[in-house]
N, C-alpha and C positions, 0 to 999 in steps of 0.2 A: 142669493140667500144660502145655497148651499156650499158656496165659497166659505161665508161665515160659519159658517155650525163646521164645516170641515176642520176648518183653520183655528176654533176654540178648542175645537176636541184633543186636535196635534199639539198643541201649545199646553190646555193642563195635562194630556197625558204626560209629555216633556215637565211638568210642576212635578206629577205626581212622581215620576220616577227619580225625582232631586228633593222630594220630600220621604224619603224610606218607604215609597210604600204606601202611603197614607191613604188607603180607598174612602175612606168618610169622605173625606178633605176633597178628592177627585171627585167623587158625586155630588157635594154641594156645590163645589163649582158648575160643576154641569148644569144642576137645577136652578142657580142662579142664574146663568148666559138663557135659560129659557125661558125664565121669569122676566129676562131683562127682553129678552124679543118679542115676546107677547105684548109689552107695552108703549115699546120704542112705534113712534107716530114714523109713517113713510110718507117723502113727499113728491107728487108723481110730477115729472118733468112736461115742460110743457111742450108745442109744435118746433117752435123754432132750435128746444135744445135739443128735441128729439132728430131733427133735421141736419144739425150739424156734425152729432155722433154720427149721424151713418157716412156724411160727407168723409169725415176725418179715418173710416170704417172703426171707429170703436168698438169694442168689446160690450156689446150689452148684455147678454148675461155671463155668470160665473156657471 
């Protein structure tokens, strides 16, 4: 999760500084990525694919 909110932050500051500046514009994106997190449904993995990440050594968290 903190991968994401990192990775939105980096990406509209990169908008905002290709938009002149525009601090409005930079916070409503912000307020929107966290309006959009708050509703986005998570779906939690089950034994077996949890099993196979750690096989493969995946990356579980960010």
């Amino acid at each position: 999760m903190l991968y994401v909110i990192s990775h939105f932050i980096f990406w509209s500051g990169f908008f905002y500084t290709n938009q002149n500046f525009a601090i409005s514009l930079y916070f409503k994106s912000v307020f929107s990525m966290f309006k959009r997190m708050k509703v986005a449904k998570r779906e939690v993995i089950n034994s077996n694919g949890m099993q196979y990440l750690r096989k493969v050594k995946a990356r579980l968290l960010y």
